[in-house]
C-alpha positions in Angstrom: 1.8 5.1 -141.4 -0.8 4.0 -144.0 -3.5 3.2 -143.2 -5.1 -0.6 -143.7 -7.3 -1.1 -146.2 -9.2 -4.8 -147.1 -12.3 -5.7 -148.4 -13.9 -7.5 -146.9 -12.0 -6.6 -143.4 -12.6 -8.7 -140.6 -12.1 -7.2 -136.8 -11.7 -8.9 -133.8 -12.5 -6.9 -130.2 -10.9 -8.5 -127.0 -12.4 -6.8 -124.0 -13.8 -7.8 -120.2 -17.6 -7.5 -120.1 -19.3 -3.8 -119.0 -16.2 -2.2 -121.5 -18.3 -1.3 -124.3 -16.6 -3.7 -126.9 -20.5 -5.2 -128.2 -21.2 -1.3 -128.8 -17.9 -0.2 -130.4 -18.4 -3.5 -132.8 -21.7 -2.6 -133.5 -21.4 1.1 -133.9 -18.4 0.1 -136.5 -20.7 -1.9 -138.2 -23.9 0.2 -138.7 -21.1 3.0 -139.7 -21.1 1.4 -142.8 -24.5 1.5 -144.1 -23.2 5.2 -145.0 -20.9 3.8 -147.4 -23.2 1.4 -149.0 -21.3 -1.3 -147.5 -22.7 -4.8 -145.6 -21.7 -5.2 -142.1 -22.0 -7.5 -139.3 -21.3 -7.1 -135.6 -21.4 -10.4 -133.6 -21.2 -10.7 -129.6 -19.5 -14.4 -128.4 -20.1 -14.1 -124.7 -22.0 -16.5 -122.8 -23.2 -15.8 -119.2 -20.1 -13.8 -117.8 -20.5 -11.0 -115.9 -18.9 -7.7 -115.9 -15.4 -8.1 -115.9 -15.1 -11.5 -117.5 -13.0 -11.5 -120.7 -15.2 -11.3 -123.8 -15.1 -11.2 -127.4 -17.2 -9.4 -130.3 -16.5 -9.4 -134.3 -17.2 -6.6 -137.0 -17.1 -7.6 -140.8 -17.3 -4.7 -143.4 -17.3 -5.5 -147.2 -18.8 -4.0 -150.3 -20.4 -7.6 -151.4 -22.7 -9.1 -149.4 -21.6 -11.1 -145.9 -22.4 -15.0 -146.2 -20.1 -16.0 -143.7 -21.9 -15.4 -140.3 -19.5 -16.8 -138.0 -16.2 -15.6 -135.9 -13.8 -14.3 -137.6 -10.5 -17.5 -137.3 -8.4 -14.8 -139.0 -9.2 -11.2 -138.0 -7.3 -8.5 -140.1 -7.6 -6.4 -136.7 -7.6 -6.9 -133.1 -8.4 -4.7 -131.0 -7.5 -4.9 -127.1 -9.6 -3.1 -124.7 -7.7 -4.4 -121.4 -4.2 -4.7 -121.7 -4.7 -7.0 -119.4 -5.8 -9.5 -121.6 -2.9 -10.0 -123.3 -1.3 -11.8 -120.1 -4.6 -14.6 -120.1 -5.3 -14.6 -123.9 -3.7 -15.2 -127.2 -4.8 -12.3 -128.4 -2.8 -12.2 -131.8 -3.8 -16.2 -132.8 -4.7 -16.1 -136.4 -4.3 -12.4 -136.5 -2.6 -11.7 -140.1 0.4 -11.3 -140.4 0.3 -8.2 -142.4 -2.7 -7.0 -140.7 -2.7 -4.6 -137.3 -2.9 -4.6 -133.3 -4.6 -1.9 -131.8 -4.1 -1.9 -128.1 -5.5 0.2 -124.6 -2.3 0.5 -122.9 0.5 3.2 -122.0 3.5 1.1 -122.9 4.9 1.7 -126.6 4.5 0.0 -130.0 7.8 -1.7 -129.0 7.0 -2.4 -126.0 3.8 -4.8 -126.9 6.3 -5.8 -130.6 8.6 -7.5 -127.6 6.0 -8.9 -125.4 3.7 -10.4 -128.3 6.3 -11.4 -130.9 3.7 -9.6 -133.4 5.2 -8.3 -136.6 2.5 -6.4 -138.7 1.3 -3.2 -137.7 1.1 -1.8 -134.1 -1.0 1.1 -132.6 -1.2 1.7 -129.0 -3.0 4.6 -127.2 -4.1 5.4 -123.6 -8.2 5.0 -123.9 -8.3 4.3 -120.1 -7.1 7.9 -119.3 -8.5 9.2 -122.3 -12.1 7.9 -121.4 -11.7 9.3 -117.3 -10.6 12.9 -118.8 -13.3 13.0 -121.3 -16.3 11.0 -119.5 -15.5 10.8 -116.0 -15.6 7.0 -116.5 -13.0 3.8 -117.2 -15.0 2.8 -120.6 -12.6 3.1 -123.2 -14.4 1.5 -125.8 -15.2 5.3 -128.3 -11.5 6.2 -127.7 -10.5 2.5 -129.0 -12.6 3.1 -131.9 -10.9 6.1 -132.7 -7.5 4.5 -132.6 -9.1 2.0 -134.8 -10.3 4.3 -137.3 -6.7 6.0 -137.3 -5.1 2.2 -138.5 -7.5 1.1 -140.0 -9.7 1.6 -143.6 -13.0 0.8 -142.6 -15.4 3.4 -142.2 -14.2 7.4 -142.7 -14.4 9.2 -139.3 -16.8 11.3 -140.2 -19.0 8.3 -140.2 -17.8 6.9 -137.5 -18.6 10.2 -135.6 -22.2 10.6 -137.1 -22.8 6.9 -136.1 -21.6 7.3 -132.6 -24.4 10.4 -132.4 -26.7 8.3 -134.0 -26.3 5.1 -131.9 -25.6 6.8 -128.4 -28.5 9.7 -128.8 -30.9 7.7 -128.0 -29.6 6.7 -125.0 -27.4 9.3 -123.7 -27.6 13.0 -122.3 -25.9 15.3 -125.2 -23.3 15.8 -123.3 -22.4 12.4 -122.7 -22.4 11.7 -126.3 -20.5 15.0 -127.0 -17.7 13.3 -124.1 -17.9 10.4 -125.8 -17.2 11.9 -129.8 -14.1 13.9 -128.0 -12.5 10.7 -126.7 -12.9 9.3 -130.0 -11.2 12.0 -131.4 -8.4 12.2 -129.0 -7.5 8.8 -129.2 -7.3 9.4 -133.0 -5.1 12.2 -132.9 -3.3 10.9 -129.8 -2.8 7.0 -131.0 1.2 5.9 -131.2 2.0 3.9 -134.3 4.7 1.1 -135.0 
């Protein structure tokens, strides 16, 4: 499958809160900056809690962002919870010719039947992905991965260095060595159609 490539690109995360989706969208975006490109990660949650259903935005383009709002209509979604996609429209205004990429074990069919979605679809398991890797359900790295395998936006070895970059400072090495192997597995592992 080729691989989705727009400039600017706009990316829309659905997720429940305490997934990681704020620091997937924001380690896509800083990714950038080693492409000389402009990028903008935006949160919209409000005071859920962990476990609430939540959004966050990336925009990558090689001009300058002026639009600083959501993006209406995202050339990417990106599901965290499968879940989701029985309480929330989760392909409204997504492109027709754009891409889903969703946290689920059922097929690219599978979701094609359920949604009605006719542009690109990638699914991959991130939930079991993330517990072999990190011991943990937070599947955000390993969605990032499957993003990275649809989708143009930042080369992987970017991607990687950022995740080393953003999660070092925060993480044991060998947390942020689980977490660049889920992100790898989910890119080599991600089904496409």
């Amino acid at each position: 499958m080729a691989r989705l490539k727009r400039d600017p690109i706009g990316i829309r995360w659905h997720a429940r809160g305490g997934q990681g989706a704020v620091t997937s969208s924001k380690i896509l975006a800083e990714a950038a900056k080693f492409e000389d490109n402009y990028f903008l990660g935006l949160p919209d949650y409000g005071a859920e809690r962990a476990g609430a259903a939540m959004r966050s935005f990336t925009k990558v383009s090689s001009k300058p962002i002026r639009d600083l709002s959501e993006i209406a209509e995202p050339d990417v979604v990106v599901v965290l919870d499968p879940t989701l996609m029985d309480e929330v429209d989760v392909v409204a205004g997504l492109k027709q010719d754009g891409a889903l990429v969703v946290n689920t074990t059922e097929s690219p069919s599978a979701i094609r039947a359920k949604l009605g979605y006719k542009g690109k679809i990638l699914t991959v398991d991130a939930t079991s992905i993330s517990i072999e890797t990190m011991g943990r359900n937070i599947p955000n790295i390993a969605m990032l991965g499957a993003l990275a395998q649809v989708a143009e936006v930042v080369s992987k070895e970017n991607l990687i260095k950022m995740i080393r970059e953003s999660l070092g400072g925060k993480f044991k090495d060998e947390v942020v060595e689980a977490n660049v192997k889920a992100f790898e597995k989910a890119y080599e592992t991600a089904q496409a159609g």
